[in-house]
N, C-alpha and C positions, 0 to 999 in steps of 0.2 A: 781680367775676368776669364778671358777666353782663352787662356793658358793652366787657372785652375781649372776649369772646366777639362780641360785634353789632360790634367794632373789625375783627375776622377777619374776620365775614364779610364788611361793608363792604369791606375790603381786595380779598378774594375776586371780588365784584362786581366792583369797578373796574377788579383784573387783568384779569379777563375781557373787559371792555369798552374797557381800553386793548390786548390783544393781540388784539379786534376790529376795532381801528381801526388799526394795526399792517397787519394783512392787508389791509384797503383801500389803507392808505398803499402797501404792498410791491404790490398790484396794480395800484394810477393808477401807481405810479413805473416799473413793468418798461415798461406800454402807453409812456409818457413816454419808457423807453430805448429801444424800439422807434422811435419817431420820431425821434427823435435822431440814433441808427444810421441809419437809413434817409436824416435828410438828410445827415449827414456821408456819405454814400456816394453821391451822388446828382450826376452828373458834368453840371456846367453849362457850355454854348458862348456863345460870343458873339460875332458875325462883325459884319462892318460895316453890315448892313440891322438888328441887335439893340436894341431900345428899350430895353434894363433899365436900370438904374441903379443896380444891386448891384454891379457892376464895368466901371469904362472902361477900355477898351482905349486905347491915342494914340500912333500912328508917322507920326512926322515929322521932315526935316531939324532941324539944331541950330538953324541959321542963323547961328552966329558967323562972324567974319569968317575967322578960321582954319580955319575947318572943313570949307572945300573948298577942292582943289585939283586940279594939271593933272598928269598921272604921264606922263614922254615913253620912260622908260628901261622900254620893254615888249617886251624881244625876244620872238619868237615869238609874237608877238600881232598888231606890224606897226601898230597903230591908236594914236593919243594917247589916254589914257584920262581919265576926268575922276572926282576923288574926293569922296565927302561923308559924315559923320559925321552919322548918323541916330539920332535918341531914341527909346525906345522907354518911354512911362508907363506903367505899371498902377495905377491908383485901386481902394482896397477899401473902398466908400463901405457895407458889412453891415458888422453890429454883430460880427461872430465871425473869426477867424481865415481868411485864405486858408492852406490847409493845403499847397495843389500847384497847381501852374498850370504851363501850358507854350504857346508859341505857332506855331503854323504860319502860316507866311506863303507862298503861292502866288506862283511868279517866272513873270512875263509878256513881258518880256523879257531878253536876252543883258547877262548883267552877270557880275559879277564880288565875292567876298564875300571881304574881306582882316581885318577883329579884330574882335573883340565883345569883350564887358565887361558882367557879373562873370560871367556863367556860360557855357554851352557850346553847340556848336551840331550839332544833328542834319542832316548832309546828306542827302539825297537826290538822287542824279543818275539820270537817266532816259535808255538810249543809244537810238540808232535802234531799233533788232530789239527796247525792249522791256524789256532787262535793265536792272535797279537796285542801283547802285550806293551803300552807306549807311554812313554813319559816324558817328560826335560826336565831335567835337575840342573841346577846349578852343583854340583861337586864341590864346591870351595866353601856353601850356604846352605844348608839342608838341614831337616828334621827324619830323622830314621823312622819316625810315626808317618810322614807322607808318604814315605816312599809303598810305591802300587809295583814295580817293575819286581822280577824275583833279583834275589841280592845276598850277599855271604859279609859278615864282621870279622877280619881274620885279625885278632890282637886289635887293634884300635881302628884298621885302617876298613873301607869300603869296598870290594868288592862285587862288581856286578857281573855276572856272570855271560859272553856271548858267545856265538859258536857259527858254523858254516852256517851262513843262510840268514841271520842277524845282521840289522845295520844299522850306524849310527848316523846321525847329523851333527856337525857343531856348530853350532847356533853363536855371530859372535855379537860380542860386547854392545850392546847401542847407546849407553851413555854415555858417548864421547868423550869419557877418559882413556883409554885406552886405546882411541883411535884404528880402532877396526872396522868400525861404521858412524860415520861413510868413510870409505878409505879415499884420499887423496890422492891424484894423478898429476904424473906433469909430463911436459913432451922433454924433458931434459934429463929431471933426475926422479925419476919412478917412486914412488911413494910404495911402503911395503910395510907389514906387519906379523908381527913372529907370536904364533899364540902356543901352547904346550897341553902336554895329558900324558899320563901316566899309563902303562898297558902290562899287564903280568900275565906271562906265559910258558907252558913246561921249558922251553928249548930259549924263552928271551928276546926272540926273534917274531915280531907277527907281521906278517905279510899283511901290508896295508897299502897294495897299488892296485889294487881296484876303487874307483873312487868317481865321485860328480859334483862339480863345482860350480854351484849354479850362481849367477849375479845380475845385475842390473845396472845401468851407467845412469846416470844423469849429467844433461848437456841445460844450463842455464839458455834461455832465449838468446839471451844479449851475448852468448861468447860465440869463441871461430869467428862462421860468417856472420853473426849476428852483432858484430860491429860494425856492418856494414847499415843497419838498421839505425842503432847509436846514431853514427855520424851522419846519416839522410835525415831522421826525424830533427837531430837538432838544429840541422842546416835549414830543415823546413820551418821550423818554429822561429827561427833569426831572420831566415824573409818575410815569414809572416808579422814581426814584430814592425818590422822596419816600414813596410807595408802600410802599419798601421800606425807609424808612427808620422809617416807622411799623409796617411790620408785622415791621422785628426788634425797635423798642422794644415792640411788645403782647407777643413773645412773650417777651421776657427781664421784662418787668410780669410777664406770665402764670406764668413760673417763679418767679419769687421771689411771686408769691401762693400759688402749692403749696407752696411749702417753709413758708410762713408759715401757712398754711392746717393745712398738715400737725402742724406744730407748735403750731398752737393746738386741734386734734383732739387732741395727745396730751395739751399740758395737761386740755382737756376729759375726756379718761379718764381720767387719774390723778385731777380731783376725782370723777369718778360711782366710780371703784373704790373711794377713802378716805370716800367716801358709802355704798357698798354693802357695802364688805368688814368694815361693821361690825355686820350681818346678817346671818350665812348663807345665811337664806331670800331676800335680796334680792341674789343677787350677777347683775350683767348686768341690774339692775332697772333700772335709769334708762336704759340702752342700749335697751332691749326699748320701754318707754315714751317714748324720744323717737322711735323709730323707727314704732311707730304711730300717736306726735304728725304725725307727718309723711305721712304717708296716706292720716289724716283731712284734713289741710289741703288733699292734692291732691286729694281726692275734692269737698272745699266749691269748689275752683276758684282755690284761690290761685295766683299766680306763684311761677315756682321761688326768688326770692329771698327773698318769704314762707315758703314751703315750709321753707326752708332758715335762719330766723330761729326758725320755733316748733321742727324740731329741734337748734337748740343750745340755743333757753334749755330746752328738755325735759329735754335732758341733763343740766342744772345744779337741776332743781327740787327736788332733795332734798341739795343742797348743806350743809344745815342739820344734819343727821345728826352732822355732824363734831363738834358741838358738844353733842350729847345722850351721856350713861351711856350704854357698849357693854356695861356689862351690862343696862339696863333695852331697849336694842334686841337682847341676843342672847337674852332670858329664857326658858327655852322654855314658859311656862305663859302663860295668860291676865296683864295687865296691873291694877296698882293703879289706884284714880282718881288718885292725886299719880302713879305711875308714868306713866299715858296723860297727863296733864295737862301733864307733863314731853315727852313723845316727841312733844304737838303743839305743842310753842313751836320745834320744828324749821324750822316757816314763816317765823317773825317772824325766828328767827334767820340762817335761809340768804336773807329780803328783807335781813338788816341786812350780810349778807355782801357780797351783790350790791348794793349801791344804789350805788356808785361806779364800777360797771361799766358803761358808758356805750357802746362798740361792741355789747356782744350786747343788743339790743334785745327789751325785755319781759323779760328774767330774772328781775328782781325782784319782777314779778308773778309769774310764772310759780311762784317758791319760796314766794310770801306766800301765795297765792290756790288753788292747787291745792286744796284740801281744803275749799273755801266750795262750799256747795251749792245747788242752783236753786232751792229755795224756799226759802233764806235760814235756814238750820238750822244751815250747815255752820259751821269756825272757817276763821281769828281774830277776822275782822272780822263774819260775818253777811249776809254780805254775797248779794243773789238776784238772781236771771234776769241782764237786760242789765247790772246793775252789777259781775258778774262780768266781768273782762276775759276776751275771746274765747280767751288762749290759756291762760289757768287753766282753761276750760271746756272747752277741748279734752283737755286732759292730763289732767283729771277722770276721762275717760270712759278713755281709755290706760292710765291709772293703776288705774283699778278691774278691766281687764280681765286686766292684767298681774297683779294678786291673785288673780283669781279662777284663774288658770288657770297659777298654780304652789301647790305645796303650802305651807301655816303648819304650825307647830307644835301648832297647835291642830285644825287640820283637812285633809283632801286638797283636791288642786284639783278646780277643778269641771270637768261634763263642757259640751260646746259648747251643749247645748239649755238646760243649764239655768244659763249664763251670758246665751242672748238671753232666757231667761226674767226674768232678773235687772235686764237693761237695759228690759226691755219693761216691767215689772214699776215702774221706777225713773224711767221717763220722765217728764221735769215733774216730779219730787220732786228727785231727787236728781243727775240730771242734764238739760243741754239737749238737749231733743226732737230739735231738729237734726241738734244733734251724734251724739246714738245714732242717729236714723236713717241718717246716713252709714256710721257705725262697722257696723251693721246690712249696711248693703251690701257693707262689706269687707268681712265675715266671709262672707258668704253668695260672695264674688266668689274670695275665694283662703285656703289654707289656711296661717293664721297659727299 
């Protein structure tokens, strides 16, 4: 019992100490989500003077052979126009997600913006007086009735017209076919995507390196250091498991030792009652005497599992009863010498009862030894001082006081002075000094 008990509190402890570290863990991880948030929200540029190398920006002609051409059929425009199919890379050389990006490219001179591919394009027209005109079109998906931005049909193809001071955005793709949003990173092999648009210009050439490539990263909780989180919370959850896996087995141990506990209490009653109840004068006698067997032991400084060993075999020390004449133990006069000679082999017989009793520890001293006295007078054996086992010595003095202070057939009980008269009186003869000194202190400490 007193091992599940130090099992509890252990338990107890450790709860303690892992819902300590818990609270550390749950306050490095908030500061953790704090920076996380902070850089996933943290809107990064990158123009053509930009040294990073978290993301490359790269617009340039395709250069196939197909890919420019001469457009003659431009009414209302008057001029041959010359066309070329321009790349647009984005490299995501960070280990995390590009979550949003978009790019503004600044027009330097008079051109002209006819398809892109996959995603959309924010225009921007800028008129004399000032006014801005703004759209996004998708160029690949459009109705000519929507269109709000000014705009030219030269032959079949789209024409939008821009010039110095005009800028576009390309807006890319977000339904993740085309994998431009979110664009994938890795710390090894860079994840990248090649989008395209078409741009017609007197000379074929448009100066497109002015430009701003704005993006956003996102860093899940749980990656980089946030494996470190992973591996601490699950670690904490497998002690906490185990934890709890011990402290339902102590407690279901702990209940079936009450129930067993309880059940060997009761056996223990039914033998002090079929001990006692063949006494009148002694009923509740072995009860009364293990219970100040045990008071004295905590007074001497024993541990409560001592404590708890001299009151059971105390319980059992007149076990021997059961086997003596209930009429020579209910008799009410004074005793024969064959009668008393008879009512003391009660020892020999309640040691012959117990000696196979092997869990309650000392009983069969306890039943042999009880009635041997410190100078060596007492029975069966004769036995004096230290060769008396401790807890016969104990019960000695329990057992004498439990007589004196109920009534015999032959006499009243005594009164308190003149039972410490008795012990005081008895010390080093008939009982250990010790031991009545202790029992001395209880009596004097509380009323028994």
């Amino acid at each position: 019992m007193d091992r599940i008990k130090i099992i509890k509190k252990l338990v107890s402890i450790l709860t303690i100490i892992l819902l300590a570290v818990l609270a550390v863990l749950i306050a490095v991880f908030v500061g953790h989500v704090v920076r996380v948030n902070r850089f996933n929200a943290e809107n990064r540029v990158i123009t053509p003077n930009s040294t990073t190398t978290e993301a490359v920006v790269d617009i340039h002609p395709r250069g196939q052979l197909t890919d420019s051409w001469e457009k003659r059929d431009t009414a209302g425009i008057g001029v041959v126009l010359n066309a070329k199919i321009y790349e647009l890379i984005v490299t995501n050389n960070s280990k995390t997600l590009m979550n949003d990006w978009k790019l503004r490219i600044d027009i330097k001179e008079e051109c002209y913006l006819n398809n892109g591919w996959c995603g959309s394009f924010e225009i921007h027209q800028i008129d004399e007086d000032g006014t801005e005109r703004v759209q996004t079109v998708d160029l690949r998906n459009y109705k000519q009735s929507d269109l709000k931005i000014e705009y030219r049909i030269a032959g079949q193809d789209l024409l939008i017209p821009l010039k110095n001071g005009d800028y576009i955005y390309y807006i890319p793709d977000s339904s993740g076919v085309s994998g431009e949003v979110p664009l994938k990173g890795n710390s090894e092999f860079s994840g990248s995507v090649t989008c395209g648009f078409i741009m017609y210009s007197r000379s074929g050439n448009v100066d497109l390196s002015n430009f701003e490539f704005n993006y956003t990263l996102h860093k899940t909780y749980f990656s980089d250091e946030g494996i470190f989180f992973v591996v601490a919370f699950s670690i904490w959850l497998f002690a906490m498991l185990i934890i709890s896996i011990i402290f339902v087995i102590s407690v279901q141990y702990e209940q079936r030792f009450m129930v067993q506990s309880r059940m060997l209490d009761d056996v223990f009653k039914l033998c002090c009652n079929l001990s006692d109840s063949r006494d009148y004068y002694s009923k509740e006698h072995s009860r009364r005497v293990a219970d100040y067997s045990r008071l004295i032991a905590e007074k001497m400084g024993m541990d409560k599992s001592d404590c708890d060993s001299v009151f059971t075999a105390a319980l059992l020390h007149n076990v021997g009863n059961n086997l003596i004449s209930e009429q020579i133990l209910r008799k009410m006069g004074r005793l024969t010498s064959e009668e008393y000679a008879m009512v003391k082999t009660h020892t020999t017989k309640g040691a012959e009862l117990l000696k196979d009793i092997k869990n309650i520890p000392h009983a069969e001293e306890a039943a042999l030894y009880h009635h041997e006295r410190y100078d060596g007078t007492g029975y069966p054996m004769g036995k004096k001082g230290d060769e008396i086992p401790l807890i016969a010595r104990i019960i000695a003095v329990a057992d004498a006081y439990d007589a004196m202070n109920n009534d015999r057939p032959y006499r009243k009980k005594f009164m308190k002075d003149q039972i410490r008269e008795e012990f005081i009186k008895n010390r080093g003869t008939q009982f250990d000094p010790l031991i009545v000194g202790a029992f001395l202190d209880i009596m004097g400490e509380r009323d028994l």
